[in-house]
C-alpha positions as CSV (number, residue, x, y, z in Angstrom):
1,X,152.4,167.6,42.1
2,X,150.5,169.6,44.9
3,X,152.2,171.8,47.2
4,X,150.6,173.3,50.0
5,X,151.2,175.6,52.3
6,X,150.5,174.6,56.0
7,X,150.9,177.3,58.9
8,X,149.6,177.1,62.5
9,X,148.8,180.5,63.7
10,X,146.5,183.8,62.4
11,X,144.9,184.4,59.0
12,X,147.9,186.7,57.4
13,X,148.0,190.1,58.3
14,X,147.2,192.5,55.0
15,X,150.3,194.1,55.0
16,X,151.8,190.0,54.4
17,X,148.8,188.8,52.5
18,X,149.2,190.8,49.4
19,X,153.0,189.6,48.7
20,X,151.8,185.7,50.1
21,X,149.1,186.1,47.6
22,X,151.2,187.5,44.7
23,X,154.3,184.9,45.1
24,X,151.4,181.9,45.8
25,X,149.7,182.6,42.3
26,X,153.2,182.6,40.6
27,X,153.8,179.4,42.0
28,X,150.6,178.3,40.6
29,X,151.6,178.8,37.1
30,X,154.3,175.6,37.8
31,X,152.4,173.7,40.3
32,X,149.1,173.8,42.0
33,X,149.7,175.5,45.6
34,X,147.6,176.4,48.3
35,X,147.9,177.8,51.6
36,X,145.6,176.3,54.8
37,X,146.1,178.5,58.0
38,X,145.7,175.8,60.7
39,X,143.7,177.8,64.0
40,X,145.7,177.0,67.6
41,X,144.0,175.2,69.9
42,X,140.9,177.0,71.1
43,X,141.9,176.5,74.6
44,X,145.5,177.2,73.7
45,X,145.8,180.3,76.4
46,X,145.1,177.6,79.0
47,X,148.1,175.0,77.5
48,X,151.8,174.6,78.2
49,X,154.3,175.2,75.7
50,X,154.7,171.7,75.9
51,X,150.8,170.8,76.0
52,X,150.7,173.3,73.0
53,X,153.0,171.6,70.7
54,X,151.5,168.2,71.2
55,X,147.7,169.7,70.8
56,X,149.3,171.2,67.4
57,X,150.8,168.1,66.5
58,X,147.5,166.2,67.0
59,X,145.7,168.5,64.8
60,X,148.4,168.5,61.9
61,X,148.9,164.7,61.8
62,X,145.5,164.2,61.6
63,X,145.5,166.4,58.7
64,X,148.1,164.7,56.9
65,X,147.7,161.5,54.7
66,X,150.3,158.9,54.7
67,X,151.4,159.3,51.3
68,X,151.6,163.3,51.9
69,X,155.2,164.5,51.8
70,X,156.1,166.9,55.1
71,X,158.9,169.7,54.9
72,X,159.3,170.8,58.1
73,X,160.8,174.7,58.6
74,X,162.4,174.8,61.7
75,X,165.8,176.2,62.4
76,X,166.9,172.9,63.1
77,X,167.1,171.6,59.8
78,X,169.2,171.9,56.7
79,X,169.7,175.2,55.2
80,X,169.3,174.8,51.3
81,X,170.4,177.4,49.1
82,X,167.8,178.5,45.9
83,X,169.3,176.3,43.5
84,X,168.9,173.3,45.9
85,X,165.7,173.8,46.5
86,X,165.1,173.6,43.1
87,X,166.6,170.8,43.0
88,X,164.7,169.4,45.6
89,X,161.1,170.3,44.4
90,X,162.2,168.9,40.9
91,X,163.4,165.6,42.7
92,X,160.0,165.3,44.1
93,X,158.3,166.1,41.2
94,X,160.4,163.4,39.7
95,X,159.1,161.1,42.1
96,X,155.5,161.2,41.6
97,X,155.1,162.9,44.8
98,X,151.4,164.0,45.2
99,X,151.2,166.4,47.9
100,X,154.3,168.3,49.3
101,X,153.6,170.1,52.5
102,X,155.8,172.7,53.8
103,X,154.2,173.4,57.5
104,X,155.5,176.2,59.3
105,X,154.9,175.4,63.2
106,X,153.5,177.0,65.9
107,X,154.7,180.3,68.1
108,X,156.6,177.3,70.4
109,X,157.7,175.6,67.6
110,X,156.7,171.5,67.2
111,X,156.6,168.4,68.7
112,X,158.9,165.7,68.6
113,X,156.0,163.7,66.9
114,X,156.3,166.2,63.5
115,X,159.6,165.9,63.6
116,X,159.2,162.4,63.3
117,X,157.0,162.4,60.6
118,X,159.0,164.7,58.4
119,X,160.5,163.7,55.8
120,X,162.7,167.0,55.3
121,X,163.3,169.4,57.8
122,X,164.3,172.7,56.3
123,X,165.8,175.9,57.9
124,X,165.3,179.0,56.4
125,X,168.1,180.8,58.4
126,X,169.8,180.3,61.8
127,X,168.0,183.8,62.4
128,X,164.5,183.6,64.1
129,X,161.5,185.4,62.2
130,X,158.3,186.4,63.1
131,X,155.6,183.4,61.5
132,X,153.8,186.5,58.5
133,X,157.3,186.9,57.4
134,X,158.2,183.0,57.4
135,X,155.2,182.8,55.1
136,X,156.3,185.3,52.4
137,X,160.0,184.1,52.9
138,X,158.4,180.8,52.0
139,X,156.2,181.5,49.1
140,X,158.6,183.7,47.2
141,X,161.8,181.1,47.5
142,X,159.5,178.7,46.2
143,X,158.6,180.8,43.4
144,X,161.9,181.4,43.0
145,X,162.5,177.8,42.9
146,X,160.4,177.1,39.8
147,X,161.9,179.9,37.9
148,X,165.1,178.5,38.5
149,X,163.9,175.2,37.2
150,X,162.3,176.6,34.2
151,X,166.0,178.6,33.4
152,X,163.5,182.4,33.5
153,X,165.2,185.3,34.8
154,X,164.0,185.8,38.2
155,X,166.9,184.4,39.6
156,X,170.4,185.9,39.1
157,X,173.4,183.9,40.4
């Protein structure tokens, strides 16, 4: 199984990029991952929150394949604590699953469309945090994930 990174916004600031980096090749040594920073839309100053989210969505579902398995974040979703995640990565590991996509959305958050293409929606915290910090939030509980699934000692509860 795949998993891949997906975030709409800037390339990650340095001070972020050295922990996204870190965490992302520690993931690597359980499953292939990958991050793809997906670029707003270029007229995007000109667009509507609303207008925004939908150009987003376009670009993001054209991106996806139909066998592709999408993990929303949004604070909407299910809170999952470190073992469950686990849990669920292993599940879809389990399931021949090829590519699982966690995409973190735009500034605005996402369109309805996303939402009704995801097949999870996950939320981190009730709490609101800035996109660079979603990312390194992101990659380190999934690292933390596989360490719980391989039983190493990352992970103390």
């Amino acid at each position: 199984m795949k998993i891949q990174l997906w975030s709409i916004g800037k390339q990650h600031e340095q001070y972020i990029n050295t922990g996204v980096e870190d965490f992302t090749n520690r993931i690597n040594k359980y499953f292939s991952a990958e991050w793809k920073i997906i670029a707003p839309p270029k007229n995007a100053a000109a667009l509507n929150d609303k207008l925004m989210k939908k150009a987003e969505a376009a670009t993001i579902l054209s991106l996806l394949h139909k066998d592709d398995f999408l993990v929303l974040l949004d604070e909407r979703g299910k809170q999952l604590n470190s073992v469950q995640l686990a849990t669920f990565i292993q599940q879809q590991a389990n399931s021949s699953i090829k590519n699982l996509v966690f995409l973190i959305g735009g500034a605005f958050g996402v369109d309805e469309d996303l939402f009704n293409r995801a097949n999870k929606v996950w939320s981190l915290s009730q709490l609101v945090f800035p996109h660079m910090l979603v990312r390194l939030i992101l990659a380190e509980q999934l690292y933390r994930a596989c360490t719980i699934l391989r039983n190493e000692k990352y992970h103390h509860s």
